[in-house]
Every structure is written in C-alpha cells, then in structure tokens.
LONU-585160 format. One record per atom (N, C-alpha, C, O): residue in one letter; x, y, z; atom name. Coordinates in nm, 2 decimals. Each point is the difference from the previous one (the first is absolute). Layout:
[A; [X; Y; Z]; CA]
...
This chain:
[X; [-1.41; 1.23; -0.55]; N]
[X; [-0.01; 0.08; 0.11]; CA]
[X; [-0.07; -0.07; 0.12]; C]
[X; [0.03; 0.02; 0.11]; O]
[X; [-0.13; -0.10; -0.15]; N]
[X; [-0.09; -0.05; 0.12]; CA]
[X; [0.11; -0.07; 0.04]; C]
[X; [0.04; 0.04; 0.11]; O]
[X; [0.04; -0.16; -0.17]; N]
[X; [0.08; -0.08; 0.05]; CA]
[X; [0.13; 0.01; 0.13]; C]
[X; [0.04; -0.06; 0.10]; O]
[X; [0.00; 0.19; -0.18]; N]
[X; [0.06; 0.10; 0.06]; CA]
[X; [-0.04; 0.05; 0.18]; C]
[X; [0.06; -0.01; 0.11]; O]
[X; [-0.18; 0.06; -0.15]; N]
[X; [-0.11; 0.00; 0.14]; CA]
[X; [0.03; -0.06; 0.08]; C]
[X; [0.07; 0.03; 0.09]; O]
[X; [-0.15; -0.17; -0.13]; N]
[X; [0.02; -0.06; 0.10]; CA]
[X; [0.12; -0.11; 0.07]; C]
[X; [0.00; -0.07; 0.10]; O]
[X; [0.09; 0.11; -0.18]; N]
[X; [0.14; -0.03; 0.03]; CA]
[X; [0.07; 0.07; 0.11]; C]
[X; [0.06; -0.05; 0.09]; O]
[X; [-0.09; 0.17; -0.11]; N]
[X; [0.05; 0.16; 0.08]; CA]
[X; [-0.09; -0.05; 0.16]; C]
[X; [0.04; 0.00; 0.12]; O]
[X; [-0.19; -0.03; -0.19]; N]
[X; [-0.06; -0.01; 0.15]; CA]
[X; [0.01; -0.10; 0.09]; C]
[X; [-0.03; 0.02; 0.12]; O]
[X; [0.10; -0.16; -0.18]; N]
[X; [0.03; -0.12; 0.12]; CA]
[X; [0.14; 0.05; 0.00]; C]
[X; [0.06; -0.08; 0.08]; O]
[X; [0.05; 0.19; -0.12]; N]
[X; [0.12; 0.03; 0.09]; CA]
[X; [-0.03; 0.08; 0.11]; C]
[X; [0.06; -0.01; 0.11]; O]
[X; [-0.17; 0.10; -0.15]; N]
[X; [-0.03; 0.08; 0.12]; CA]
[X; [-0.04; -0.06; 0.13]; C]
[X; [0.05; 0.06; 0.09]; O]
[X; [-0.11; -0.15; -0.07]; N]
[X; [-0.01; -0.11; 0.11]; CA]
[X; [0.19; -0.04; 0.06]; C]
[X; [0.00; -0.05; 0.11]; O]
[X; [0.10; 0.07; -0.15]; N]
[X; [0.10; -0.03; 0.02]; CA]
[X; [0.14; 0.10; -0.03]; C]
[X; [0.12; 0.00; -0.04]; O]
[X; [-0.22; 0.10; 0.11]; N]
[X; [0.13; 0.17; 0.00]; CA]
[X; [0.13; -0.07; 0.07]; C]
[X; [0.10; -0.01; -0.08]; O]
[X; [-0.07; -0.04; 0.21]; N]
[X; [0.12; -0.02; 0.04]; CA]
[X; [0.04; -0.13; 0.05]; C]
[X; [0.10; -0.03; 0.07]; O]
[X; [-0.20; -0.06; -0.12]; N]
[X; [0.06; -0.17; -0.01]; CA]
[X; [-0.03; -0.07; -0.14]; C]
[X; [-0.10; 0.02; -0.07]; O]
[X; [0.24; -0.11; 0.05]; N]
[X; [-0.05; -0.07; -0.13]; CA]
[X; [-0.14; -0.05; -0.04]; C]
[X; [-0.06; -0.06; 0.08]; O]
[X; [0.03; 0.09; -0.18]; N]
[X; [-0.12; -0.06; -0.07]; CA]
[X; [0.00; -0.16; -0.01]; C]
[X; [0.11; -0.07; 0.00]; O]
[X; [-0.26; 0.01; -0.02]; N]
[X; [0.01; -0.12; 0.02]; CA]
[X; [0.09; -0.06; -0.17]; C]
[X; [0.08; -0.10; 0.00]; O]
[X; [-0.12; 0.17; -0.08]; N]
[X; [0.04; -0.05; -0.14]; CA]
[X; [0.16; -0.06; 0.03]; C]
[X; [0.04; -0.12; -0.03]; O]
[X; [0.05; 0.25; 0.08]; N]
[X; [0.12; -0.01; -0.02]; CA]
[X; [0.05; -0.15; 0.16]; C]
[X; [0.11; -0.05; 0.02]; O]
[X; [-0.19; 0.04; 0.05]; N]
[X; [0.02; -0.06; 0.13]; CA]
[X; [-0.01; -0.16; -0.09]; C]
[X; [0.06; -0.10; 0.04]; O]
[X; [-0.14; 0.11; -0.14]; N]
[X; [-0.04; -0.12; -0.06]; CA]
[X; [0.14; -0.05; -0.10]; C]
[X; [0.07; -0.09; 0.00]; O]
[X; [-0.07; 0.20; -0.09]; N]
[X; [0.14; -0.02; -0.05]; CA]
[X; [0.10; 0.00; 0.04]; C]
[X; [0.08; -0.05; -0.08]; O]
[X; [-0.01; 0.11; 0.21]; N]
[X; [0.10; -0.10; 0.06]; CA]
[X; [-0.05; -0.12; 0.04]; C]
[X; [0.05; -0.09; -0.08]; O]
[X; [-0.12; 0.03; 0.16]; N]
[X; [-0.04; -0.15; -0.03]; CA]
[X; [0.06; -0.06; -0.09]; C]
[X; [0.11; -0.05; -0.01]; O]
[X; [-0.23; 0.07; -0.09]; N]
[X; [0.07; -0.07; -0.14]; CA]
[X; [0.10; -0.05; -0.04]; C]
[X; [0.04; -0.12; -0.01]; O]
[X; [0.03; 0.26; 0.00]; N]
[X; [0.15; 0.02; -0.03]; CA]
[X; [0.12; -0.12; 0.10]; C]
[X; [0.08; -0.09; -0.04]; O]
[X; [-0.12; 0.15; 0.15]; N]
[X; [0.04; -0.08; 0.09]; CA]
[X; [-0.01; -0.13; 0.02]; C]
[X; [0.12; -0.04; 0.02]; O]
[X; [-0.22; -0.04; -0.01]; N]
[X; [-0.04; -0.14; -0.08]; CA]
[X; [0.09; -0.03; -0.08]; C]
[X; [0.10; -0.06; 0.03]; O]
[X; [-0.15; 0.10; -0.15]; N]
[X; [0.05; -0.05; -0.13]; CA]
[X; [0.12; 0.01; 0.01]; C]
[X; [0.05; -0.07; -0.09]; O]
[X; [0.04; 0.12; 0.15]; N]
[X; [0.14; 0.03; 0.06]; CA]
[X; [0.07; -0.13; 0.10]; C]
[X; [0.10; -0.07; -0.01]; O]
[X; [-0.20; 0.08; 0.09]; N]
[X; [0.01; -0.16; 0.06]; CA]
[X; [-0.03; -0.12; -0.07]; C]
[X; [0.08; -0.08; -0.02]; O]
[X; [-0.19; 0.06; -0.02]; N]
[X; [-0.02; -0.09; -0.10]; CA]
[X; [0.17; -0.04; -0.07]; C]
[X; [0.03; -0.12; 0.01]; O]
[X; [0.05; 0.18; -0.05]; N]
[X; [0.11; 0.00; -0.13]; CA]
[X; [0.11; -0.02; 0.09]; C]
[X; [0.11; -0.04; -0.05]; O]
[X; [-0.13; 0.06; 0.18]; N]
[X; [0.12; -0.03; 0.13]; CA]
[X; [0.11; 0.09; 0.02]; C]
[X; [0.11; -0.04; 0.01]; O]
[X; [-0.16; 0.18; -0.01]; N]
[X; [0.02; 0.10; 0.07]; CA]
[X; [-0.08; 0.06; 0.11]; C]
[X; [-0.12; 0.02; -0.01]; O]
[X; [0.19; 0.02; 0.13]; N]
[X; [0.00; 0.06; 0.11]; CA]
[X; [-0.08; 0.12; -0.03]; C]
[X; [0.08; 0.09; 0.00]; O]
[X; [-0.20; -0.05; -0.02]; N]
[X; [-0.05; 0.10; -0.02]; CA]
[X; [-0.11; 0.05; 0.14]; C]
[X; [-0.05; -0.07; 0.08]; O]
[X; [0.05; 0.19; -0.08]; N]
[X; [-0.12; 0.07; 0.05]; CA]
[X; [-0.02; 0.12; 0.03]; C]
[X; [0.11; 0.05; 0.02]; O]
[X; [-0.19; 0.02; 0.01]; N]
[X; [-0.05; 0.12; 0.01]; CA]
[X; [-0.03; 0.03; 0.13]; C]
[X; [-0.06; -0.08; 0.07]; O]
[X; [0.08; 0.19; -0.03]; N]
[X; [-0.03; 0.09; 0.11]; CA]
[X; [-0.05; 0.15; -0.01]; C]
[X; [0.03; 0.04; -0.11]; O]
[X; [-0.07; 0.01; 0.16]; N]
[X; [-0.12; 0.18; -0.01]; CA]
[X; [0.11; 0.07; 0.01]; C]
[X; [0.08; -0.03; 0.09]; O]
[X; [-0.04; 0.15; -0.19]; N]
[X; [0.11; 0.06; 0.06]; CA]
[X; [-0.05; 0.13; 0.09]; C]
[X; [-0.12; 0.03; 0.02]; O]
[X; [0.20; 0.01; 0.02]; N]
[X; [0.00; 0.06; 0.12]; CA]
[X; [-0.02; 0.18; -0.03]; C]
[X; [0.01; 0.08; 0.09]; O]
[X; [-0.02; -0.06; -0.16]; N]
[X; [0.02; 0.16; -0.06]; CA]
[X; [-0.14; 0.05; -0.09]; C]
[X; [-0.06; 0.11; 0.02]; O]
[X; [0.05; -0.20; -0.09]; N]
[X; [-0.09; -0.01; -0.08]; CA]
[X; [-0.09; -0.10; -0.01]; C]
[X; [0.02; -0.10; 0.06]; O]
[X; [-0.17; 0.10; -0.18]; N]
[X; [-0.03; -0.11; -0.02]; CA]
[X; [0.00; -0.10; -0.09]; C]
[X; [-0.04; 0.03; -0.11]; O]
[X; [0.09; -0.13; 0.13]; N]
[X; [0.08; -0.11; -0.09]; CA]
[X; [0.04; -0.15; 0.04]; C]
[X; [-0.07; -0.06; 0.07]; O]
[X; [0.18; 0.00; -0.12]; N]
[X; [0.07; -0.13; 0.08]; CA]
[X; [0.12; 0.00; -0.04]; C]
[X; [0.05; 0.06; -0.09]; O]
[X; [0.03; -0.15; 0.20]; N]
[X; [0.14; 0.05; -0.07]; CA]
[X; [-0.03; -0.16; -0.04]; C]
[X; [-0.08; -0.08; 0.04]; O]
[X; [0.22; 0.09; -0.16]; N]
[X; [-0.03; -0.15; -0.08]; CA]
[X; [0.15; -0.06; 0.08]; C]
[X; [0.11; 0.06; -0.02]; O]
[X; [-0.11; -0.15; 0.07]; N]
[X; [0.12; -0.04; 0.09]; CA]
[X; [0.04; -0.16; -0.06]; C]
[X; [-0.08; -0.10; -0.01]; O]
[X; [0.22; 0.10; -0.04]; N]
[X; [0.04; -0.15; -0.10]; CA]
[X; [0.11; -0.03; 0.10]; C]
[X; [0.09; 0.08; 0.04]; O]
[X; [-0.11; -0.22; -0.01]; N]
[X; [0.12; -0.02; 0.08]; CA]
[X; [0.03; 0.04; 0.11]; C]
[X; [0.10; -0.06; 0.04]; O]
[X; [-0.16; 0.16; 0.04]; N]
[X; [0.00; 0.10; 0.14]; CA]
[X; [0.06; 0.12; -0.06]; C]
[X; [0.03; 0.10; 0.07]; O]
[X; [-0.02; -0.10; -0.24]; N]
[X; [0.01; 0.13; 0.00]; CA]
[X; [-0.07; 0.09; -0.07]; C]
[X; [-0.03; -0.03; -0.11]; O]
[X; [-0.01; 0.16; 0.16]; N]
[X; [-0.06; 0.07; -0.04]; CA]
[X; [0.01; 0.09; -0.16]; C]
[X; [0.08; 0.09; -0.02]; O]
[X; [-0.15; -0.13; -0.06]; N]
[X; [0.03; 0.05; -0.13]; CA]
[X; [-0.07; 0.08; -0.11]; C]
[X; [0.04; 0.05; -0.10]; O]
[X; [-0.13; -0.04; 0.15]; N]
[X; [-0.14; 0.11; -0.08]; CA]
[X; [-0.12; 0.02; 0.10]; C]
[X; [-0.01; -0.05; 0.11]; O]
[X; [-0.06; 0.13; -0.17]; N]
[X; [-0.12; 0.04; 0.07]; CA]
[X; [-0.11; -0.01; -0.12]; C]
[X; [0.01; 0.04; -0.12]; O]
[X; [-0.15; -0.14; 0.20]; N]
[X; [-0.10; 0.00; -0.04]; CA]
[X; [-0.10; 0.08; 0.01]; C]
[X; [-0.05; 0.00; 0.11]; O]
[X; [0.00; 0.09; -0.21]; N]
[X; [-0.06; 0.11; 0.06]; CA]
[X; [-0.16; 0.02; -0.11]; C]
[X; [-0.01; -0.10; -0.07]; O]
[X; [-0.05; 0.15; 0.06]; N]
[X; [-0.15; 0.04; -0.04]; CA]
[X; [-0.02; -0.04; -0.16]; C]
[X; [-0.08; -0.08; -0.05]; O]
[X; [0.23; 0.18; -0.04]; N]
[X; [-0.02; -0.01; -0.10]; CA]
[X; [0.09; -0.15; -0.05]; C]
[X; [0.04; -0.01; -0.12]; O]
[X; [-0.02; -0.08; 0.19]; N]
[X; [0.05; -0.12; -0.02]; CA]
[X; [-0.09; -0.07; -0.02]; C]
[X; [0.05; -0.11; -0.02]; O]
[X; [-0.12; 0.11; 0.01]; N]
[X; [-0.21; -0.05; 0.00]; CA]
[X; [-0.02; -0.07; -0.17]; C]
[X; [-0.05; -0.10; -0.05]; O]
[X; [0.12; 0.24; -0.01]; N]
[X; [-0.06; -0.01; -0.12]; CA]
[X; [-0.12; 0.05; -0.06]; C]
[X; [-0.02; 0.02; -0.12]; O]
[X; [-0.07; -0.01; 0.22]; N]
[X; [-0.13; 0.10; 0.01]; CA]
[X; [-0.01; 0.10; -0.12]; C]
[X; [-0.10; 0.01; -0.07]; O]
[X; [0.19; 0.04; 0.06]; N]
[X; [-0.02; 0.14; -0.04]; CA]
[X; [0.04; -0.03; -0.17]; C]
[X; [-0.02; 0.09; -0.08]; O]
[X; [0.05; -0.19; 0.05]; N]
[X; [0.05; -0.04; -0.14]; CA]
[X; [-0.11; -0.11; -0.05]; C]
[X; [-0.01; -0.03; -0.12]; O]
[X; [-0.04; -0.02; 0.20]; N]
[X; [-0.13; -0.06; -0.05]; CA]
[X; [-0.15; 0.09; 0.03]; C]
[X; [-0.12; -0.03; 0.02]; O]
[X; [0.18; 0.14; -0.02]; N]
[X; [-0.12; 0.07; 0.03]; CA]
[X; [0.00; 0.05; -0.10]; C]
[X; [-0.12; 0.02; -0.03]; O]
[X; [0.23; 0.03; -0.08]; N]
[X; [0.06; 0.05; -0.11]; CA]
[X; [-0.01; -0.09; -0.12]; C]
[X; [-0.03; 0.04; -0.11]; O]
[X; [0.04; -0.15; 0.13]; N]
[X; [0.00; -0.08; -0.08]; CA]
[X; [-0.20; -0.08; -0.02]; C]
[X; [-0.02; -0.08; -0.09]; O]
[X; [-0.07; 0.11; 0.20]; N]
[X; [-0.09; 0.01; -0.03]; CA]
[X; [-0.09; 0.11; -0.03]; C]
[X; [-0.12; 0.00; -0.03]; O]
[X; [0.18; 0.07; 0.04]; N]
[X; [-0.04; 0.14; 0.00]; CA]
[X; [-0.04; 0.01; -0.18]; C]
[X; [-0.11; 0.02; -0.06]; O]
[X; [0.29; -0.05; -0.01]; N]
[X; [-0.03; -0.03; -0.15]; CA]
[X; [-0.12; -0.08; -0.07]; C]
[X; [-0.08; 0.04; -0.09]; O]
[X; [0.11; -0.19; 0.17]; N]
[X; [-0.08; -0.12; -0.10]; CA]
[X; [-0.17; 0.02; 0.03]; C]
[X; [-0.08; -0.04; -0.08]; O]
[X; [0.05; 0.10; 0.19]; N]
[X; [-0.15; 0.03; 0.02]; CA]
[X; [-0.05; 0.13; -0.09]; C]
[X; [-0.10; -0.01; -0.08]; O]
[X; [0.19; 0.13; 0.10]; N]
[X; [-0.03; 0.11; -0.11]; CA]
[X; [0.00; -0.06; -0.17]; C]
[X; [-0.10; 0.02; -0.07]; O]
[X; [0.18; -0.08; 0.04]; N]
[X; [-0.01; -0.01; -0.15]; CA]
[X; [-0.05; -0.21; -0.02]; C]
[X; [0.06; -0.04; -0.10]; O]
[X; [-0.10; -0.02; 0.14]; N]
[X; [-0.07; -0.13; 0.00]; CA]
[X; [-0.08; 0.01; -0.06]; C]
[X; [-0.03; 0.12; -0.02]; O]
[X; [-0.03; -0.19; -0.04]; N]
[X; [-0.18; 0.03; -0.12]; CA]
[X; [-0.11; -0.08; 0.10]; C]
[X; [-0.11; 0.04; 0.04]; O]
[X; [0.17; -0.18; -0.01]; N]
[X; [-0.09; -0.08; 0.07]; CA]
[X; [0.02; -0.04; 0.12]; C]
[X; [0.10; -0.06; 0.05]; O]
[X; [-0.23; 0.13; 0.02]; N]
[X; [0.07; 0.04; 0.16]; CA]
[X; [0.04; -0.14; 0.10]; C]
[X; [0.03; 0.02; 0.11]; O]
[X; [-0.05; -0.15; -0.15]; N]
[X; [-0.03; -0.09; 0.07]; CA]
[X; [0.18; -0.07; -0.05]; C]
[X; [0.07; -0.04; 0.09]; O]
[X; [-0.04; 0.04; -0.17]; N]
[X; [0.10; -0.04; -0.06]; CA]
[X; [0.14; 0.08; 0.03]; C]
[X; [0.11; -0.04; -0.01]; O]
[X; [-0.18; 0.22; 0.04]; N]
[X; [0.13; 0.05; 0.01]; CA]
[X; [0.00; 0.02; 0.14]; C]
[X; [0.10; 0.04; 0.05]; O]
[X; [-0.19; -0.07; 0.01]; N]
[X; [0.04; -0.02; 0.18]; CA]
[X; [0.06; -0.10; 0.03]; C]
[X; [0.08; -0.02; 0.10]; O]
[X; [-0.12; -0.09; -0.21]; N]
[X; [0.08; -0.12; 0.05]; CA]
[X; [0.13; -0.02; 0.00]; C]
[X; [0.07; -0.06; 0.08]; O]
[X; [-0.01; 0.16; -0.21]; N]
[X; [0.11; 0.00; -0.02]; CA]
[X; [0.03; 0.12; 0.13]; C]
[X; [0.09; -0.02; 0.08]; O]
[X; [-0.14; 0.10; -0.08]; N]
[X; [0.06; 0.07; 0.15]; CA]
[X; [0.05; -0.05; 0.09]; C]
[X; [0.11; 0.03; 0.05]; O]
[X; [-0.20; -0.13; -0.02]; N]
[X; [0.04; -0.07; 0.12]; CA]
[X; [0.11; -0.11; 0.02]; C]
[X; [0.09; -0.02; 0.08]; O]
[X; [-0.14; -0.06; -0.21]; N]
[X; [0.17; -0.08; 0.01]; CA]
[X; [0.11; 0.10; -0.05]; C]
[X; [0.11; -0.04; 0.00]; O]
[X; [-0.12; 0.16; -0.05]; N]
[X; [0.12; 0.06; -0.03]; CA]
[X; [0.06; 0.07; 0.16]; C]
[X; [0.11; 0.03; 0.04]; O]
[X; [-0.24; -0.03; -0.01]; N]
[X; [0.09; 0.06; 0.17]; CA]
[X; [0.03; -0.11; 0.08]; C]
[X; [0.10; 0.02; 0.07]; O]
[X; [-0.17; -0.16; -0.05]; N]
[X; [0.08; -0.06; 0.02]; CA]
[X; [0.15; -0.09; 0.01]; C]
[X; [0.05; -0.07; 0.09]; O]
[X; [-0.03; 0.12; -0.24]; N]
[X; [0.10; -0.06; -0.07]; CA]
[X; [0.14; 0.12; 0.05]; C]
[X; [0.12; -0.01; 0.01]; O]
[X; [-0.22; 0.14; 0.00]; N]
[X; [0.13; 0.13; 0.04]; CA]
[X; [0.05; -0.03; 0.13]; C]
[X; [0.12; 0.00; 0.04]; O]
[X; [-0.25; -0.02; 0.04]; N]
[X; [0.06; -0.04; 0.17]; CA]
[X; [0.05; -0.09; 0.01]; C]
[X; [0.02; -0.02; 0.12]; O]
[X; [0.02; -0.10; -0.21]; N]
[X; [0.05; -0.12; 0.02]; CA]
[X; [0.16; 0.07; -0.03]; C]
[X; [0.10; 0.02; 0.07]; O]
[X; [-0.12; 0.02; -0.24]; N]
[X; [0.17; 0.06; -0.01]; CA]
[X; [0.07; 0.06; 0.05]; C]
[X; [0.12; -0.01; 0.00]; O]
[X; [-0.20; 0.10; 0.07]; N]
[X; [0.03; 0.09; 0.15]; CA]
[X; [0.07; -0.06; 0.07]; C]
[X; [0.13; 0.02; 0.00]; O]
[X; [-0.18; -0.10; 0.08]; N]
[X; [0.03; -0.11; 0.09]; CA]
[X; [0.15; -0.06; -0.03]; C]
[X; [0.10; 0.00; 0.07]; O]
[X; [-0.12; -0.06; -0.20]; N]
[X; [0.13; -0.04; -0.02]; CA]
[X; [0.12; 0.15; -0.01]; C]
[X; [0.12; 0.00; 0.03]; O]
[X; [-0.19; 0.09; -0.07]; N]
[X; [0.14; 0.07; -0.06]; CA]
[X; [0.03; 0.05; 0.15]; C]
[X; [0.12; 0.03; 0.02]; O]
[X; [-0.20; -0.01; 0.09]; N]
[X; [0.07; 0.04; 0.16]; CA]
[X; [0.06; -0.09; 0.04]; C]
[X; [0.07; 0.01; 0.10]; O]
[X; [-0.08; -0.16; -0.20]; N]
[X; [0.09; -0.13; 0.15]; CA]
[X; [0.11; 0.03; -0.12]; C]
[X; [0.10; 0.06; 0.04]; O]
[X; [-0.10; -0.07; -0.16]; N]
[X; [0.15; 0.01; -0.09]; CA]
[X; [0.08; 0.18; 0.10]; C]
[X; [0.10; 0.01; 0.07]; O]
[X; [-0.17; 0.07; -0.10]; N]
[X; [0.02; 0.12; -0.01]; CA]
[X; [0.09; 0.01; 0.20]; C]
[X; [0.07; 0.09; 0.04]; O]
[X; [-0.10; -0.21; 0.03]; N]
[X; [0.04; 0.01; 0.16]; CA]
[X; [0.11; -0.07; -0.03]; C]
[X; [0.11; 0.04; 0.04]; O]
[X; [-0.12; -0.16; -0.11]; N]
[X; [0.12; -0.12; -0.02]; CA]
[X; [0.09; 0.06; -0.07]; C]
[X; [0.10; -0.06; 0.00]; O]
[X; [-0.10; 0.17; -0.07]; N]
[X; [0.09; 0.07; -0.04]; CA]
[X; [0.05; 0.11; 0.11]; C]
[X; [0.12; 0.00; 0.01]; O]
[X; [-0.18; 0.07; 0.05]; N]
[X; [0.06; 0.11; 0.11]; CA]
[X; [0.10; -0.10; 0.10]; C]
[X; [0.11; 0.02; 0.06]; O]
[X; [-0.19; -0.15; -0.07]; N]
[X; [0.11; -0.08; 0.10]; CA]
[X; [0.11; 0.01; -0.04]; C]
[X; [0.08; 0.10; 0.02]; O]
[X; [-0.07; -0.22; -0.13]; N]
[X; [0.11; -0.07; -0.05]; CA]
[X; [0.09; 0.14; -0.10]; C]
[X; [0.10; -0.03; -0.06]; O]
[X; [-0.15; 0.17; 0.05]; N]
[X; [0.08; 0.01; -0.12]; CA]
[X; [-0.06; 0.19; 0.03]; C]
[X; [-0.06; 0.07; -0.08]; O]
[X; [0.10; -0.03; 0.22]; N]
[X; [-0.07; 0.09; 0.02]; CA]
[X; [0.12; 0.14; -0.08]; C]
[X; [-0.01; 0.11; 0.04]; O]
[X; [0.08; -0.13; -0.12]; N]
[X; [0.05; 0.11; -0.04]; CA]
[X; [-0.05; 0.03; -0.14]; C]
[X; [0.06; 0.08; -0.08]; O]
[X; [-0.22; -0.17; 0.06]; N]
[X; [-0.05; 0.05; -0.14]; CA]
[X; [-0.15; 0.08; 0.06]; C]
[X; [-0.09; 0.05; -0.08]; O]
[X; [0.09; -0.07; 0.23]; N]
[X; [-0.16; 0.08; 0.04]; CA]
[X; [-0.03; 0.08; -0.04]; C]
[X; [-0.11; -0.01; -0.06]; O]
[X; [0.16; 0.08; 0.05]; N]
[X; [-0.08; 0.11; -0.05]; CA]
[X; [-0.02; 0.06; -0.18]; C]
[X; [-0.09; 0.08; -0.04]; O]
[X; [0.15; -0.13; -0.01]; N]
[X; [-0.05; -0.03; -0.15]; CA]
[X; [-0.10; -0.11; -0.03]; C]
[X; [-0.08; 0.00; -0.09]; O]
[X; [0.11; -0.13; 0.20]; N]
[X; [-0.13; -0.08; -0.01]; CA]
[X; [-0.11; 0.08; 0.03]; C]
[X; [-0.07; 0.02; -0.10]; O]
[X; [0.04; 0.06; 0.24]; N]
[X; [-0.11; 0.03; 0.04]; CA]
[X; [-0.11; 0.10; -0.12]; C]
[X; [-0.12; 0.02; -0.02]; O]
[X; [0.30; 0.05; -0.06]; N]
[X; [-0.06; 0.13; -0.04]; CA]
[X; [-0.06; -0.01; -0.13]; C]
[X; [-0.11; 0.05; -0.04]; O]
[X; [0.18; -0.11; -0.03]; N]
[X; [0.02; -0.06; -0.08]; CA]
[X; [-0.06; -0.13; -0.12]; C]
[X; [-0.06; 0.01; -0.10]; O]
[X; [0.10; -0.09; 0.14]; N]
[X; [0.01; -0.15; -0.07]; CA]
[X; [-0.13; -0.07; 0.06]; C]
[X; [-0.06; -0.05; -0.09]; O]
[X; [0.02; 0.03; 0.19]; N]
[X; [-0.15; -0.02; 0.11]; CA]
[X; [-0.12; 0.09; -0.06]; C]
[X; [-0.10; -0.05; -0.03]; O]
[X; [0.13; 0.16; 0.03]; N]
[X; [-0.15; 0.09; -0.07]; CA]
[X; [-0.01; -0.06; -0.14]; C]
[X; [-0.08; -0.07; -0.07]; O]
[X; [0.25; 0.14; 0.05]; N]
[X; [-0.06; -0.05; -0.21]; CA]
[X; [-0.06; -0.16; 0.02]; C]
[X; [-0.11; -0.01; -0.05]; O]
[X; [0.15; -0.09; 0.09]; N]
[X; [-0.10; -0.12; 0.01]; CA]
[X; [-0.14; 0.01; 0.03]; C]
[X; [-0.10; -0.04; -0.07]; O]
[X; [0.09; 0.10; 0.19]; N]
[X; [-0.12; -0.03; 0.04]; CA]
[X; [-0.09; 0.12; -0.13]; C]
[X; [-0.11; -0.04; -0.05]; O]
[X; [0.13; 0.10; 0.02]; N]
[X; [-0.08; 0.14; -0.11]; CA]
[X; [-0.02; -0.12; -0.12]; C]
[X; [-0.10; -0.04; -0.05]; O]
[X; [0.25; -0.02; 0.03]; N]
[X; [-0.01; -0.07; -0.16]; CA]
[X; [-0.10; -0.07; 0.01]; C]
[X; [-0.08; -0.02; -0.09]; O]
[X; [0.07; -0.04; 0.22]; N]
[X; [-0.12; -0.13; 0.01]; CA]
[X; [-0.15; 0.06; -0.02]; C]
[X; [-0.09; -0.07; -0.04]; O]
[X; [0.08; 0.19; 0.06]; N]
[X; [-0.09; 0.03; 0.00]; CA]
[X; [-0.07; 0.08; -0.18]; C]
[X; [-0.10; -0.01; -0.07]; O]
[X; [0.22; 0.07; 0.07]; N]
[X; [0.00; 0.01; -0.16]; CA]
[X; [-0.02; -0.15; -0.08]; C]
[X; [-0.06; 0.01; -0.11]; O]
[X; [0.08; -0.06; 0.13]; N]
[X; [0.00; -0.14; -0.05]; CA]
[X; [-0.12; -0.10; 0.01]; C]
[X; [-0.06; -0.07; -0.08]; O]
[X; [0.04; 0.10; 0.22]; N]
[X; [-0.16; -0.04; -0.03]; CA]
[X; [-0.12; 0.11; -0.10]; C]
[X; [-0.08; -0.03; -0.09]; O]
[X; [0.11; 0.16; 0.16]; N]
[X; [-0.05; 0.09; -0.15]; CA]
[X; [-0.01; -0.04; -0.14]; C]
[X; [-0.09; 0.00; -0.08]; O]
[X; [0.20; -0.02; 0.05]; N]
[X; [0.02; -0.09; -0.16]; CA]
[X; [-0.11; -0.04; -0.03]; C]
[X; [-0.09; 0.04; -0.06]; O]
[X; [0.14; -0.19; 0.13]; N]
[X; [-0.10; -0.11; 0.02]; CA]
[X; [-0.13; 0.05; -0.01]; C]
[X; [-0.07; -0.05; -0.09]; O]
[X; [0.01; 0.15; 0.16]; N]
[X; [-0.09; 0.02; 0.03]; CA]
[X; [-0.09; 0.06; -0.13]; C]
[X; [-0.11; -0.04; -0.05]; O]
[X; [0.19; 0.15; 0.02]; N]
[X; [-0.01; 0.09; -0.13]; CA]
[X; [-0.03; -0.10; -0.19]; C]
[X; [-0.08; 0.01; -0.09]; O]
[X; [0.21; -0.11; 0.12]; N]
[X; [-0.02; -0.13; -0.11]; CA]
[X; [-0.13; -0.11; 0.03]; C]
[X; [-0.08; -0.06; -0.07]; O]
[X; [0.10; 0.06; 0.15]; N]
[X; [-0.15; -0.11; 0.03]; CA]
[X; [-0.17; 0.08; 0.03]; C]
[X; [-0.10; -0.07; 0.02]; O]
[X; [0.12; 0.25; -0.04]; N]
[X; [-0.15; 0.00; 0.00]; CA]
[X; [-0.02; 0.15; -0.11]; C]
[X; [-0.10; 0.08; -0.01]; O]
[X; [0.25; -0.08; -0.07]; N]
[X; [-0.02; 0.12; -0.11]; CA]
[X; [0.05; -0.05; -0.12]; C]
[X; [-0.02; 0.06; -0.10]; O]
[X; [0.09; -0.18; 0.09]; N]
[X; [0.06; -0.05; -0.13]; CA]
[X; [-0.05; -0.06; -0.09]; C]
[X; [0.07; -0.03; -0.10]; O]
C-alpha cells in the first residue's frame, strides 16, 4: 500500500501532462530504436497525456503512464518484501528484480512497436495479449526464482 501511495502521489503532480517516468521511457525506447537504425521518435499527444511512438514518420502507438511498468514492479515488490526472511537480501533482490522488469519492459515496447510497424494486422492481440502474458510471465518467473532461492 505505501508503494502504491506514493506512486499515486508523484502522478498527482501530473493530472494533464505526461509524467516524467513515461517522458523517460520514450527516450529510451526511442534511442535504443536509433541505436538499431530505425527512424524513431516521440512526440506529446495532443488529447491526452502520453507520446505518440512515431517509426519511420509513421505514427503507430501511444506511450502512456501505464507503459512505465510502475505498477507491475510495484506488484512484484510488493510480493518479495512481504514474504522475504532476510530483509537485506530480499530488497536486494527487489531491486535488481525491478530492474531487470524495467529493462524487459523496455524491450517488450521496442519489439511490441516493431511489430505494430511491420505487421500491424496482429496489434491488437499483440497489445492484448502476447505482451502482458510476457511481461506477467517475467515476473512470475522471477517469483520462482525467488520462492526456490529463499524457501527451498
């Protein structure tokens, strides 16, 4: 719940412009998109708050709050802190387990865009679909791990 908190309270700083989190992860995204020698980048959309994710000059998804990942490593520490024995060891693992989620993250928005490009008549089963069950599995998966390396 605390985590939660104060998750809720740095969005409230950002009722009707993107947050810095998600301003950061287009960057990223974007980068690492260039980096690979694609035409990438981002712009604020206009309606809402968010980015549009633009490949090639064309416009193909929207970056938005819960693109963050935030909320799934809040979840996923939420677990390993509640049931940990030794508190120094299971924050550690917190922390590289959330960093390891915001990395997969990362990648599964530049796969998950390179696919709306090249192959946009599977979007919406990717989005709905095939993209969460990864990003959750990953997180179940680190659970495992977690579960075998500090109950087995």
């Amino acid at each position: 719940m605390l985590l939660v908190t104060i998750y809720n309270f740095y969005l409230s700083f950002f009722q009707q412009q993107t947050d810095l989190l998600t301003l950061w992860v287009g960057q990223m995204v974007s980068g690492i998109y260039n980096i690979i020698g694609l035409d990438v980048h981002t712009t604020p959309l206009e309606t809402e708050p968010g980015l549009k994710l633009i490949v090639q000059g064309q416009y193909i998804a929207r970056i938005v709050e819960g693109c963050t990942a935030i909320s799934v490593i809040i979840m996923f520490m939420a677990f390993v802190l509640s049931f940990g024995q030794n508190f120094q060891k299971t924050l550690l693992f917190a922390l590289i387990g959330s960093i390891l989620i915001f990395v997969f993250n990362l990648i599964r928005i530049i796969f998950l865009g390179y696919l709306f490009y090249a192959f946009p008549q599977y979007q919406d089963v990717a989005h709905r679909i095939i993209f969460p069950a990864l990003i959750y599995g990953f997180v179940v998966f680190l659970w495992l791990i977690f579960i075998k390396k500090y109950y087995a």
